[in-house]
C-alpha positions as CSV (number, residue, x, y, z in Angstrom):
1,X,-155.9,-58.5,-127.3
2,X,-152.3,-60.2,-128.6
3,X,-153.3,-59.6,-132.2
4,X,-154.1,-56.1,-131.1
5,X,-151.1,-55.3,-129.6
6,X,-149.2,-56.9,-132.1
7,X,-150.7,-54.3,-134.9
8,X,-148.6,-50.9,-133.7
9,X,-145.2,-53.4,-133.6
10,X,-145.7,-54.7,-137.4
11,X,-146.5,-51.0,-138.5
12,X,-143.8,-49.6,-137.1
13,X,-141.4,-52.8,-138.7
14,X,-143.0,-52.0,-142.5
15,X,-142.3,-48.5,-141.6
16,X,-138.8,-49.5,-141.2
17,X,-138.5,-51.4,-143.7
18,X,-139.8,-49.1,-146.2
19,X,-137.0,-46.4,-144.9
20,X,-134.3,-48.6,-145.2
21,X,-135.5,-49.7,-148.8
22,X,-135.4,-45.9,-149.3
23,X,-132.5,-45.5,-147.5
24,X,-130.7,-48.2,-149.6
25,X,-131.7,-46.5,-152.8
26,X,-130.7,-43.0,-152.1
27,X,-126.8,-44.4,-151.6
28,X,-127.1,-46.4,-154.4
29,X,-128.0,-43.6,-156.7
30,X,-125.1,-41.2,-155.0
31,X,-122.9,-44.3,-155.9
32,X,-123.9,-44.7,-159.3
33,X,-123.6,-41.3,-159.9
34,X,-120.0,-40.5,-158.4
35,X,-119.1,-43.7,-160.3
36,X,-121.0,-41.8,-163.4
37,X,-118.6,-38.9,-163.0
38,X,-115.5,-40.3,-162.0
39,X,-116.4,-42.1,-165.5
40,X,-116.9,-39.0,-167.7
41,X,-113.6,-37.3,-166.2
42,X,-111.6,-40.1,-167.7
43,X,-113.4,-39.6,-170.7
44,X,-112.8,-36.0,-171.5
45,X,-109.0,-36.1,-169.9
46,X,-107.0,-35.0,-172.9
47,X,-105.1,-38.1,-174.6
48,X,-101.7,-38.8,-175.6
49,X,-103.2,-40.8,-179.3
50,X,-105.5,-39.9,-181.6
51,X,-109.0,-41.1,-180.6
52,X,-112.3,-41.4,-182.9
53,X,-114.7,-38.8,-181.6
54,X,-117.7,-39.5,-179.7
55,X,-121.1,-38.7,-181.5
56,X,-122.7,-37.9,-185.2
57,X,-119.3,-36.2,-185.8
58,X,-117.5,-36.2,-189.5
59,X,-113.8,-37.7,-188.8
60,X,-110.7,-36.4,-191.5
61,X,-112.0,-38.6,-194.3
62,X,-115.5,-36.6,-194.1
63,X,-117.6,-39.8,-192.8
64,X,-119.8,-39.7,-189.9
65,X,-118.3,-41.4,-186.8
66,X,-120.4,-44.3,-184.9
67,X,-123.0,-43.3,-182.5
68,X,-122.1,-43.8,-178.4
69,X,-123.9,-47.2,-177.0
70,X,-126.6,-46.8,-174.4
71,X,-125.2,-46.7,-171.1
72,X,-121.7,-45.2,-172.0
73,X,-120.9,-42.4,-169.8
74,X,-119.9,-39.4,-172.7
75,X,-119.4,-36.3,-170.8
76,X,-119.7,-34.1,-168.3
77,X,-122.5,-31.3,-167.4
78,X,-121.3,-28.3,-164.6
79,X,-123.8,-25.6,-163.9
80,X,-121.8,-23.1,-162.0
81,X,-125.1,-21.7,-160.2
82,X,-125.5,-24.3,-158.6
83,X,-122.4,-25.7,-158.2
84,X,-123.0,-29.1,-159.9
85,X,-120.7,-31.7,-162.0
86,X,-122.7,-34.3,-163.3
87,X,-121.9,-37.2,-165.5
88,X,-123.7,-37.5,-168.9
89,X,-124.8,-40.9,-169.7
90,X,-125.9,-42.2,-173.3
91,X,-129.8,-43.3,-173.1
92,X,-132.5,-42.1,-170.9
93,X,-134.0,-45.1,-169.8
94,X,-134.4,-46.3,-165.8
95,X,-130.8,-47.4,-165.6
96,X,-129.1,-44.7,-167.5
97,X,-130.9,-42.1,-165.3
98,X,-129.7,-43.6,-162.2
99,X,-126.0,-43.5,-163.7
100,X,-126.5,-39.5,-163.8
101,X,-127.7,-37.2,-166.7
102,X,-129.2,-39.4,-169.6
103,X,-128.4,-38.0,-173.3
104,X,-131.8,-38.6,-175.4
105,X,-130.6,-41.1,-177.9
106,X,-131.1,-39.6,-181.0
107,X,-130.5,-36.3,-179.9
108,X,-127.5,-34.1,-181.4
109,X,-124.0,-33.8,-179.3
110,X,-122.5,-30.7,-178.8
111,X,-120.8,-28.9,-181.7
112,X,-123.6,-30.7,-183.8
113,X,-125.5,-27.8,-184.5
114,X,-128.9,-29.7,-183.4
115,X,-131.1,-29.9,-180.7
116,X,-129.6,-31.7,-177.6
117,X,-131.6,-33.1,-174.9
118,X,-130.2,-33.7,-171.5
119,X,-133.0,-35.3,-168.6
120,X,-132.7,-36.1,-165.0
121,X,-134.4,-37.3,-162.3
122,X,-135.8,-33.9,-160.0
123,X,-134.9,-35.8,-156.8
124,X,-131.5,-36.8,-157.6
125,X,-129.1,-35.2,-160.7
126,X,-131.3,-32.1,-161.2
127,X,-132.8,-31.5,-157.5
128,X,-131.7,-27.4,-157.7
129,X,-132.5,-27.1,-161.3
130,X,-135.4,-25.1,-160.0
131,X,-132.9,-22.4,-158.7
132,X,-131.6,-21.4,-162.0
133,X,-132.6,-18.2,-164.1
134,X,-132.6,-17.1,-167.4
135,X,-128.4,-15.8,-168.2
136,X,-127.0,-18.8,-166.2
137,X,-124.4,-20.5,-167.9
138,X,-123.8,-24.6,-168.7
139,X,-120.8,-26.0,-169.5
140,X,-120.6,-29.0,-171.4
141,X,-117.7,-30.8,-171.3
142,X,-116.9,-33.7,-174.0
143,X,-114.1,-35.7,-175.4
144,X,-113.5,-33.0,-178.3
145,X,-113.9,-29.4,-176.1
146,X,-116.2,-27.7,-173.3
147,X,-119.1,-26.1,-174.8
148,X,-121.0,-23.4,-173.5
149,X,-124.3,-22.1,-172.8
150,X,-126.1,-19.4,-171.9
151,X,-130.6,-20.3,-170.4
152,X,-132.5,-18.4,-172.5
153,X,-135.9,-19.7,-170.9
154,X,-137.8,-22.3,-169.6
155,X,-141.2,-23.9,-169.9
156,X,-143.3,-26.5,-167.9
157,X,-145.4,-28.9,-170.2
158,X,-147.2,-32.0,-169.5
159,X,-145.2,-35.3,-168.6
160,X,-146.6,-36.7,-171.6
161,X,-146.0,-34.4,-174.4
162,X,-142.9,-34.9,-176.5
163,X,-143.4,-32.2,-178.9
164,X,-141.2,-30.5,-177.1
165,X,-138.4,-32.8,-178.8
166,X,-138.3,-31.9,-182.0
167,X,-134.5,-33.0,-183.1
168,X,-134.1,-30.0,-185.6
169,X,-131.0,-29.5,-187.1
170,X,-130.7,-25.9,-188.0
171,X,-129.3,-24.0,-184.6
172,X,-127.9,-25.3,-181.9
173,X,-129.7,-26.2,-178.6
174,X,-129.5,-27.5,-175.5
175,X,-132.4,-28.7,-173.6
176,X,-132.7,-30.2,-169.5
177,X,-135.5,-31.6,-169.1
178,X,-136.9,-33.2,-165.7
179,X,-140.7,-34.0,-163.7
180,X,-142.2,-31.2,-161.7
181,X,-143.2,-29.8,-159.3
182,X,-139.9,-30.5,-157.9
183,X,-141.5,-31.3,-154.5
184,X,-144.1,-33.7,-155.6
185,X,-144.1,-37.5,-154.1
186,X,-144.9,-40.1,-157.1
187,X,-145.3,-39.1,-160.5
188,X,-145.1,-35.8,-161.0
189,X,-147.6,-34.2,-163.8
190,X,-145.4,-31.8,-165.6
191,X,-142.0,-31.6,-167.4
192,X,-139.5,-28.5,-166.7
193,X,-137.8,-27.4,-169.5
194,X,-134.6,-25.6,-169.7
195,X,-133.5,-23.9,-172.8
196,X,-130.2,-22.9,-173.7
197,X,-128.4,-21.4,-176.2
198,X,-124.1,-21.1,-177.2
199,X,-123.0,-18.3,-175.2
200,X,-121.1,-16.0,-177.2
């Protein structure tokens, strides 16, 4: 009879535990990512000297400039619509994700005339990206100007299908990418894909 009393006690303490853990992780994240931002506002604050560019950019002497490093913060992304500023973070891997909005090394910057990919978690960075429509605008703002952009669609496509990155470098394009359904617990299925073009 002890050991079966003592069953409904240790339930609820793993219950407990597993909310603080969760708990503990949801602050962490909201840390990270005011840090994240705090970050990229430093970053794009207009300096008194000359500094190199970030990105695949072409300085005076008609060289590219170095890439960012994985894990620097390198801008900011503000979708009015949903009143969001979010830091942008070099790298999409687990750490630069919790950091904010992870840049898809490789990808193009903006004023690169390429395709850049932006991806965030669904229950964190991007949690309303579900409530944007087609004519919303995203700024982008970066060390060398705010770039804007108009969604021009969107499409839902397997988690594991990376066709849709295709790194062309013939029109500029901005893509946010993160799981869906938006509501699911674990790991979700799909991808949502948000396409955007420069807003003229």
């Amino acid at each position: 009879m002890k050991v079966k009393a003592k069953v409904p006690l240790i339930i609820i303490l793993a219950g407990l535990v597993i909310m603080g853990i969760g708990i503990w992780q949801f602050v962490d994240t909201k840390m990270e990512t005011q840090a994240t931002i705090k970050k990229a506002k430093e970053v794009i604050a207009p300096k008194k000297t000359p500094k190199k560019t970030v990105g695949n950019t072409t300085n005076d002497t008609g060289e590219k400039n170095s890439s960012p490093s994985v894990g620097d913060t390198i801008g900011l992304l503000i979708i009015p619509k949903i009143n969001a500023e979010l830091g942008i973070v070099e790298g999409t891997n687990p750490n630069d994700l919790k950091k904010g909005v992870g840049h898809y090394n490789g990808s193009y910057l903006p004023g690169e005339k390429g395709q850049i990919v932006l991806s965030g978690h669904r229950d964190t960075v991007f949690r309303h990206l579900g409530e944007l429509k087609i004519g919303d605008s995203l700024n982008v703002k970066m060390p060398n100007g705010t770039f804007t952009y108009e969604i021009t669609h969107t499409k839902i496509v397997d988690s594991n299908d990376t066709s849709i990155i295709t790194l062309q470098h013939n029109e500029e394009e901005l893509m946010l990418t993160t799981c869906y359904p938006f509501s699911y617990i674990g790991d979700a299925p799909d991808r949502y894909i948000i396409y955007a073009k420069p807003k003229s």
